[in-house]
Structures are given as structure tokens and as C-alpha cells.
C-alpha positions as CSV (number, residue, x, y, z in Angstrom):
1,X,-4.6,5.4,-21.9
2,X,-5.8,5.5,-18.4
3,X,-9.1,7.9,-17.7
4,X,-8.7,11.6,-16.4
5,X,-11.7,11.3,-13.8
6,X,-10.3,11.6,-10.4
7,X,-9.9,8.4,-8.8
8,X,-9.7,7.7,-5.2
9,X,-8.7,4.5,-2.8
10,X,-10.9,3.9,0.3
11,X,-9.3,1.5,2.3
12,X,-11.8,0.2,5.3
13,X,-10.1,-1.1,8.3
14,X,-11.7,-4.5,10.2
15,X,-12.1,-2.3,13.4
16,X,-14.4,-0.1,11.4
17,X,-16.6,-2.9,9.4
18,X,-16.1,-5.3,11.5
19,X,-15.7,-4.2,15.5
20,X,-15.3,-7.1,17.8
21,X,-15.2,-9.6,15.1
22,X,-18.9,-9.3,14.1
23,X,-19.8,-7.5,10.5
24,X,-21.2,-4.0,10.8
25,X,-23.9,-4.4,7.5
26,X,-25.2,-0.7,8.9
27,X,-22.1,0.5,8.9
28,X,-21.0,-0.9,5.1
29,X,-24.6,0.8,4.2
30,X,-23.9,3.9,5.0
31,X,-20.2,3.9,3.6
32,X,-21.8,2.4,0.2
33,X,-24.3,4.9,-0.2
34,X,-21.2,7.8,0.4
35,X,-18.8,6.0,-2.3
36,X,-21.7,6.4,-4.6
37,X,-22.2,10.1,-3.6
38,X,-18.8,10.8,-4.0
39,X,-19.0,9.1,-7.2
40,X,-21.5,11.6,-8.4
41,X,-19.5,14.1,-7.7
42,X,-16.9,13.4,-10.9
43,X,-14.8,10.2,-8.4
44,X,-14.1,6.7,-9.3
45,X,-13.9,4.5,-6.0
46,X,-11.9,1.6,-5.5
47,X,-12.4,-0.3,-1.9
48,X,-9.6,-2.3,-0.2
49,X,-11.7,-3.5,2.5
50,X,-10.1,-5.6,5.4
51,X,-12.8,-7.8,7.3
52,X,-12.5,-11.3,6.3
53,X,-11.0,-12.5,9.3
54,X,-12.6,-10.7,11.6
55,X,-16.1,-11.8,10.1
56,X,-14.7,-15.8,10.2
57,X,-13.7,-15.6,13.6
58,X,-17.0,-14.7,14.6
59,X,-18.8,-16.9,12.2
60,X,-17.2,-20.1,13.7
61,X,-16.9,-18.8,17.5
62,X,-13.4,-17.8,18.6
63,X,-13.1,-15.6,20.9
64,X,-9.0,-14.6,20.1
65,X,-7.3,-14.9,16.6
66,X,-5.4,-18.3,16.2
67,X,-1.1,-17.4,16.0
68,X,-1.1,-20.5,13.2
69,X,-1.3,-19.5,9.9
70,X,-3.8,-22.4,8.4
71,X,-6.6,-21.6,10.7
72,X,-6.2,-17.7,9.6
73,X,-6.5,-19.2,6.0
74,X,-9.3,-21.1,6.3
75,X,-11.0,-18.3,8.6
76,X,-10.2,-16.1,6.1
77,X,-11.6,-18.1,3.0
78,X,-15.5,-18.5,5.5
79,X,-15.0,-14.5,6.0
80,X,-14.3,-13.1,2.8
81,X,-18.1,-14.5,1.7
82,X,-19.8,-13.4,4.5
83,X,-18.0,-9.6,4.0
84,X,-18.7,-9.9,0.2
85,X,-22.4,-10.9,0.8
86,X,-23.2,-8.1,2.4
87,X,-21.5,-5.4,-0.1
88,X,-23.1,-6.9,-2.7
89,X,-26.5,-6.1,-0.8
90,X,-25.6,-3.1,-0.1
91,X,-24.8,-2.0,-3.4
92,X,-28.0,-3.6,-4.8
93,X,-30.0,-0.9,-2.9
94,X,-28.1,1.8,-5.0
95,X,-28.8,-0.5,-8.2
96,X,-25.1,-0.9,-8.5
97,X,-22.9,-4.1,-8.8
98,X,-19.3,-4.5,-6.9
99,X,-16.4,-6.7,-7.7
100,X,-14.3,-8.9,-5.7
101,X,-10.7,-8.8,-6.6
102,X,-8.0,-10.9,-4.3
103,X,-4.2,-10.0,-4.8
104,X,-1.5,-11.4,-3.0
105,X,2.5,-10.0,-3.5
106,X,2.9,-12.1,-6.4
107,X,0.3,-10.0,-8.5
108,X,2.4,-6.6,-7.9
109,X,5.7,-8.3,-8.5
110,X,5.8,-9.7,-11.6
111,X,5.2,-6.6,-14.5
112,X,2.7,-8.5,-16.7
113,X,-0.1,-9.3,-13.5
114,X,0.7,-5.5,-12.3
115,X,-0.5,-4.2,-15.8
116,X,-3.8,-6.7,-16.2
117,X,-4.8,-6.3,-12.7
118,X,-4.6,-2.3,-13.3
119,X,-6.7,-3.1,-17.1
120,X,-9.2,-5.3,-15.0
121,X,-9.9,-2.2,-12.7
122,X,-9.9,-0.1,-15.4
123,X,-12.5,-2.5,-16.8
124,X,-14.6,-2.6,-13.9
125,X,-14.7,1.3,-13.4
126,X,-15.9,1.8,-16.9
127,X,-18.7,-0.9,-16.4
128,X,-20.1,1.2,-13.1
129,X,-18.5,-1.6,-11.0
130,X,-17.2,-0.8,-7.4
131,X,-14.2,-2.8,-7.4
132,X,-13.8,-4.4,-3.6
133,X,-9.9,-5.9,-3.4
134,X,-8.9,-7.7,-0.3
135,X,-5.7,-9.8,0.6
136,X,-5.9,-13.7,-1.0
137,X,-5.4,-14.3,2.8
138,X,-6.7,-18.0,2.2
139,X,-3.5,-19.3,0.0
140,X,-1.1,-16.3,0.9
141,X,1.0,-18.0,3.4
142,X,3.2,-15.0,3.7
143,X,0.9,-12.1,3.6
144,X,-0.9,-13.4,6.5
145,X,2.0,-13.1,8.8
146,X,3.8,-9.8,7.2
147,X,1.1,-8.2,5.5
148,X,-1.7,-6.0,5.9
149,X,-4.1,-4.0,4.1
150,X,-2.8,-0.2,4.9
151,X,0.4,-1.3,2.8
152,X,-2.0,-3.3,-0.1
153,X,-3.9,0.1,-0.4
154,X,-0.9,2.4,-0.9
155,X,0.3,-0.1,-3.4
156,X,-3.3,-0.5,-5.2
157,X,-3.4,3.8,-5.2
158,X,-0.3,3.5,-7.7
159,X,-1.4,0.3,-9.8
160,X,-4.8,2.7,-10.4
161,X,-2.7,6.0,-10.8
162,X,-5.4,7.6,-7.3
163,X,-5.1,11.3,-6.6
164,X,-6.1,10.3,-3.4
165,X,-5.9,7.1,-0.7
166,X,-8.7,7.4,1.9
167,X,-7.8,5.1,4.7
168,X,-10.8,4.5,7.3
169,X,-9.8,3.5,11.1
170,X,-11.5,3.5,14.2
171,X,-10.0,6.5,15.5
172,X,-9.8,9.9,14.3
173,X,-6.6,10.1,12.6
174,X,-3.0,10.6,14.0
175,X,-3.4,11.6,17.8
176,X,-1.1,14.2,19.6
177,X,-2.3,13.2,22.8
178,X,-6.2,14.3,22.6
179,X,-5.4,16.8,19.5
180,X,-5.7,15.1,15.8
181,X,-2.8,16.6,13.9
182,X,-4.2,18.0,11.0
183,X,-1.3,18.1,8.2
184,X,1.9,16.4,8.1
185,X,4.3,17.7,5.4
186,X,7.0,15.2,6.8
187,X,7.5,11.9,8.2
188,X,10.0,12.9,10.8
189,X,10.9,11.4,13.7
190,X,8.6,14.1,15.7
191,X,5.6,12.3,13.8
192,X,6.7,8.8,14.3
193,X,7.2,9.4,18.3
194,X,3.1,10.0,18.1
195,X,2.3,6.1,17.1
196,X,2.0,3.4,19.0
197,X,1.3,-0.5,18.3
198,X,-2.0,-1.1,18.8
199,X,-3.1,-4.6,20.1
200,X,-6.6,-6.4,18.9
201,X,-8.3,-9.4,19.5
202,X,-9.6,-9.4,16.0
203,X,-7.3,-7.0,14.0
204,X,-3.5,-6.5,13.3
205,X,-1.4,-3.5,12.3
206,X,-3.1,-0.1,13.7
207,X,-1.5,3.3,13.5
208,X,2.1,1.8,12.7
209,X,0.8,0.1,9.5
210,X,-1.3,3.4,8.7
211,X,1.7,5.3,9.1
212,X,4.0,3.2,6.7
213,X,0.9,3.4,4.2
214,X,0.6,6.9,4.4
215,X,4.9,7.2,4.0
216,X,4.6,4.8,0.4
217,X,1.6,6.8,-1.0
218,X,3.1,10.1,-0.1
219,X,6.4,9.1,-1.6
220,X,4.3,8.2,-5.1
221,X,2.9,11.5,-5.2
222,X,-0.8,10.1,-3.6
223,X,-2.1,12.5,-1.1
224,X,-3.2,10.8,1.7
225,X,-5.4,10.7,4.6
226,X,-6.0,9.3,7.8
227,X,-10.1,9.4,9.0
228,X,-12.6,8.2,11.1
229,X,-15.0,5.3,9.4
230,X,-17.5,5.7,11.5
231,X,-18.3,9.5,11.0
232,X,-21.4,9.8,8.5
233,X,-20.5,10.5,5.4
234,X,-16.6,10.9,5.7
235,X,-16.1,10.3,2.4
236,X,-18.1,13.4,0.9
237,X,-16.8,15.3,3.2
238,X,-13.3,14.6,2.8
239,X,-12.8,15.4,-1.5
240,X,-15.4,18.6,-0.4
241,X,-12.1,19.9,1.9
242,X,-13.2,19.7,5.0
243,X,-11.5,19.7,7.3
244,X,-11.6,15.7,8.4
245,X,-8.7,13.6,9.9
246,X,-5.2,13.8,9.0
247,X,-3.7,14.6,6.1
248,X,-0.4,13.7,4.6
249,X,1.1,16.1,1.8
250,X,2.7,14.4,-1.3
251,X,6.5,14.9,-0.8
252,X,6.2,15.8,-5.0
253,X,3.2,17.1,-7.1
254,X,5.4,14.7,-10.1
255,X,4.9,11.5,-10.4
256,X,8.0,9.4,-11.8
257,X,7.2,7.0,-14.6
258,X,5.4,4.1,-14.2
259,X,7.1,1.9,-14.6
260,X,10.1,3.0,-12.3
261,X,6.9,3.3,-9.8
262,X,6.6,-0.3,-10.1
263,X,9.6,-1.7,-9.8
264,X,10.5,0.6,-6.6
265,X,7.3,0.5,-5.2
266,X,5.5,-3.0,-6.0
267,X,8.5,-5.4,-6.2
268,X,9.5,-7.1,-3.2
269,X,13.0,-5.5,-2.1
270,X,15.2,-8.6,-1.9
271,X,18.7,-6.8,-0.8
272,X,20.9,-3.9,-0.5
273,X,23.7,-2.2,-1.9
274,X,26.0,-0.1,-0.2
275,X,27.5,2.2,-2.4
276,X,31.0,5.0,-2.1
277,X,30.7,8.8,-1.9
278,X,31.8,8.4,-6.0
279,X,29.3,6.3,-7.0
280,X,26.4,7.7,-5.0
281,X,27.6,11.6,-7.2
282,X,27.4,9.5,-10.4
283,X,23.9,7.9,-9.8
284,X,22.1,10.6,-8.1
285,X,23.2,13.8,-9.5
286,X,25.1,13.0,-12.8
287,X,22.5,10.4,-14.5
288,X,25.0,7.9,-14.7
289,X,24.8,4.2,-14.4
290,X,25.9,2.3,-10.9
291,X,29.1,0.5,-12.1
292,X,30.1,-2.6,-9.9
293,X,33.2,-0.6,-8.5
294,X,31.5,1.8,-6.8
295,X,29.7,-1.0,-4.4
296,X,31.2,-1.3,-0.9
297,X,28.6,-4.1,0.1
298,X,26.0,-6.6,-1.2
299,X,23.2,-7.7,1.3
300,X,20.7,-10.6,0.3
301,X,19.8,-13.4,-2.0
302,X,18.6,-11.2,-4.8
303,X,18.6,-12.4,-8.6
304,X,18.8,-10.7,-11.8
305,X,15.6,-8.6,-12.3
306,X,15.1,-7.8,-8.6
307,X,14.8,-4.7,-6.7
308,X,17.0,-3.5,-4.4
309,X,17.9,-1.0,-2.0
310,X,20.7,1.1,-2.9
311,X,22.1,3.2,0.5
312,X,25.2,5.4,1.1
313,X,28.1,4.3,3.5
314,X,26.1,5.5,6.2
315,X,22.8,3.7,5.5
316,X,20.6,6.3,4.4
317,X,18.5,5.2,1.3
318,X,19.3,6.8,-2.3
319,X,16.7,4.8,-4.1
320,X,15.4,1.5,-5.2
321,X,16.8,-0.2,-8.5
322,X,17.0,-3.4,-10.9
323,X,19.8,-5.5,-10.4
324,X,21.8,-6.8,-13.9
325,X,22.8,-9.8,-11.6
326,X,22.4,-12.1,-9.2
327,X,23.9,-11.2,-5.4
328,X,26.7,-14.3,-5.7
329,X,27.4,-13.0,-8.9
330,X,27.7,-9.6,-7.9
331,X,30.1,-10.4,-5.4
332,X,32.5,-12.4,-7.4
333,X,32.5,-9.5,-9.6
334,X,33.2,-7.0,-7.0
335,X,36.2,-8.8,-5.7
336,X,37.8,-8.7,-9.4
337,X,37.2,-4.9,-9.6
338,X,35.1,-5.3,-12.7
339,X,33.4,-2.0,-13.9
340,X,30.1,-3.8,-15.6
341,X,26.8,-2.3,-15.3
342,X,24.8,-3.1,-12.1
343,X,22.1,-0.9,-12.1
344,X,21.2,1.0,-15.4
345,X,20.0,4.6,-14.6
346,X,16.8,4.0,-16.8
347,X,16.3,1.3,-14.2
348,X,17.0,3.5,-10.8
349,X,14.2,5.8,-8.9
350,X,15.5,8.3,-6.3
351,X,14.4,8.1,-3.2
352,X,12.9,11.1,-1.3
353,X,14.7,12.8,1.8
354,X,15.6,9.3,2.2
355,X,12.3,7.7,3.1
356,X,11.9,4.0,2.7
357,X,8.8,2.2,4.3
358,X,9.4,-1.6,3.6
């Protein structure tokens, strides 16, 4: 059973540990000496720290980031050294010990890695052990060109079961105009209209990929926020209430199970099912099972065991479930009007106000 100290997820961006490409060891002083702080204050810390890149592109002289995905491996694999190096120093000074821990998709998707990787930060927590998790950038060929670490920290916020995800940018949290908006209750459309894609030499994602971090977490029950990594001691000052960047309400104080966390959270979606007006009564507000009659459509190459989106006639989302069969199979099924079981309502999470951030 996990602990019932409060745990948070700090998630460092490259722009703040790594601006222009070159490592900021000042900067990962001070933020080590306020995750132990914080610590002291009742918190477990877990870092998702971005900055291997960044720190190889430096280390070998480029002046842009290479657009092919082997040299971002390989700069990626020099980096992630360098960036560990220097945590380990820092932590040294505090007589503590940090942990590297690379995931790639693979490691959330398949239920038996999910659980060990959550034992092994269990593990580390109880040993005093600032557990530092990065992207496997080096053999992930797929997470280099789709992923980034604002959606690896929401994810890593449920594997640890956080109160709280902490993610650190070089700005001061979601801008209206000069104004940082202080709460948002809601991802509306209001709230989206305020991002914009951001454009680095040496980073990826910016307040888009923030955004979609802070819409997974908030949907899992994690209270989020949104805060400047350069402002001493942000992290103190944050779990002490101040008010400090932008903060992102949970859309429920109740967590669903686990396991239905997992599999609608974690798993790669591989497809879609539109379902009828019937079918969409049955499974949302009768606990019953989705039968294959009530599909309309089947999108994707998905097999038994996967996840997929289930959405109404009109395409809003209803919830994310495990498939009893394979998409060809499925469709053949469909066709014959068969009534078997395609989604078991143990095996179906409800989506809220129809939020869906992959």
C-alpha cells in the first residue's frame, strides 16, 4: 500500500535548466536545495527534468537542433550524463543521493512495467532518493518526434498517485496578454485561445504541451500548476499557497481506480468508436456493457487489449475503454449484427465534460 505523505511532481523544462542549450548548474542548485526544503516540510519529490538535449547540443557545438531523429538520439545519450552529473553534485551538497530513471511509452503501456516502475519509485522515496525521470530519448525513436516531457509528467503524477504536478517554464504561467491568469477551473476554448506555439532553437513544445499536461493531470484528479523556474525558491512557495503561477483545479476531488487510470490514461489510444444515442444511455448512465450493436463506426488498427476512444455521433468523447477484440474483427462482427461484448463496463472510464488531451 502506497505511503500517505504528500507527494508532488516537479517537472523542469530545458528553457529553465538549460537556456540556450548550455546547463544552468546554479540554477539546478538552487532548485535542489528547494526540493529538499519542501521535503522537510512532510513532501516526497519526484523530478521529470528535460535537458538532455539541450545540454548535447551544446556539448558537441550546434548551433540549431538537427530535424533527424538519430542525431537527437545520440545527442540525447552525451546530454543526459552531463545533466545527471551535475544533479548528482548538487544533491551531494545536501548529503543526499538522486536516481536516474528513463521511460519511454512502452513502460506505461504494458500493466506489469507501469506497476514495477511505480514500486521502484516507491523504493527510491523510502531510501531518501530524489528520483530524476527523463525521456529514453536515445532508443525511443517515437518519443523524440511526438513526445515531450509536460505529457511524461502528467503521466508519472498518476503512476506515483501526486497530489500535485509542479511544472517549471521560463515564463510565468498562462499569459493573458501581460496578466498571468491565476486559476483555471476549465479548459475551455476561452483558455486555449491564450496559447500559442512557441518556437526554440534548443527546446520543443512550450505552452501547448503545458496546456495538454495540465488538461491529463486535471482530468486524474492532480492539481496542477504552471510556474516560473527561475523564481527563488518557487517550490516552497507554491505547497505554502502562495499565490505563484497558474493554477489548474482538478475537474474531481475522486480519483477513479487505478487501474481504470491506467488503461485510460497511460495506454496509447490506438482507435475510436463511434457509438448511437442507445448505446451511449447504456454505457454512461445505466452501467451497462457496450454491446457490438450499438457501434456506428470503428477507426484504427487496434487489437484485443487496447484502448480506445469511445465518442458519440457527434464526436464528443464519452470515455476511454479496453477493446474484447481486434478492429477487423470488430467490423466483421458489426456487419452481422452480433450483440457480443466489446467493452466490459469494469473496463470503461468516463470521460470528463468531454476532455480528451491525446
Amino acid at each position: 500500500m502506497r505511503t500517505k505523505i504528500k507527494r508532488i511532481v516537479v517537472k523542469i523544462g530545458s528553457s529553465v535548466i538549460a537556456p540556450a542549450g548550455r546547463l544552468d548548474s546554479a540554477l539546478v542548485a538552487s532548485l535542489v536545495k528547494d526540493i529538499v526544503n519542501v521535503e522537510k516540510k512532510g513532501y516526497q519529490v519526484i523530478v521529470v527534468s528535460s535537458g538532455a538535449i539541450a545540454c548535447g547540443l551544446n556539448k558537441m557545438g550546434y548551433k540549431k537542433r538537427p530535424s533527424d531523429t538519430h542525431s537527437l538520439m545520440a545527442l540525447s545519450s552525451i546530454g543526459q550524463i552531463l545533466l545527471m552529473d551535475v544533479f548528482n553534485e548538487k544533491c551531494k551538497k545536501h548529503k543526499r543521493a538522486c536516481a536516474q530513471i528513463l521511460l519511454t511509452w512502452e513502460d506505461f503501456d504494458e500493466r506489469e512495467r507501469f506497476i514495477n516502475i511505480g514500486k521502484t519509485v516507491d523504493t527510491l522515496l523510502a531510501m531518501k532518493v530524489i528520483p530524476v525521470i527523463n525521456e529514453n530519448d536515445a532508443i525511443s525513436y517515437k518519443e523524440i518526434r511526438f513526445g515531450d516531457n509536460d505529457h511524461l509528467s502528467a503521466l508519472v503524477a498518476n503512476l506515483v498517485e501526486a497530489e500535485q504536478l509542479i511544472i517549471l517554464s521560463d515564463v510565468e504561467g498562462l499569459m493573458d496578454g501581460d496578466v498571468v491568469v491565476r486559476e483555471v477551473s476549465r479548459l475551455d476554448e476561452k483558455i486555449k485561445t491564450l496559447v500559442k506555439q512557441d518556437k526554440k532553437v534548443h527546446t520543443v513544445g512550450g505552452m501547448v504541451t503545458k496546456l495538454k499536461a495540465a488538461g491529463i493531470a486535471i482530468s486524474l484528479g492532480v492539481r496542477t500548476v504552471i510556474a516560473c523556474g527561475r523564481r527563488k525558491n518557487v517550490l516552497s512557495a507554491i505547497v505554502a499557497g502562495k499565490e505563484i503561477g497558474t493554477v489548474f483545479l482538478p475537474l474531481s476531488q475522486e480519483k477513479a481506480k487505478a487501474r481504470k487510470r491506467w488503461f485510460a490514461y497511460n495506454k496509447k489510444v490506438k482507435g475510436k468508436l463511434c457509438i448511437d444515442e442507445g448505446a451511449a444511455d447504456a454505457l454512461l448512465n445505466k452501467g451497462k456493457s457496450l454491446l457490438v450493436v450499438g457501434i456506428c463506426k470503428v477507426e484504427g488498427a487496434f487489437v484485443k487489449g487496447d484502448t480506445v476512444h469511445v465518442v458519440d455521433t457527434q464526436g464528443c468523447l464519452l470515455g476511454h475503454g479496453l477493446v474484447n477484440y481486434a478492429a477487423q474483427d470488430l467490423q466483421e462482427r458489426r456487419e452481422r449484427k452480433f450483440e457480443h461484448e466489446v467493452i466490459h463496463r469494469d473496463n470503461f472510464l468516463k470521460s470528463f465534460e468531454g476532455i480528451c488531451y491525446y
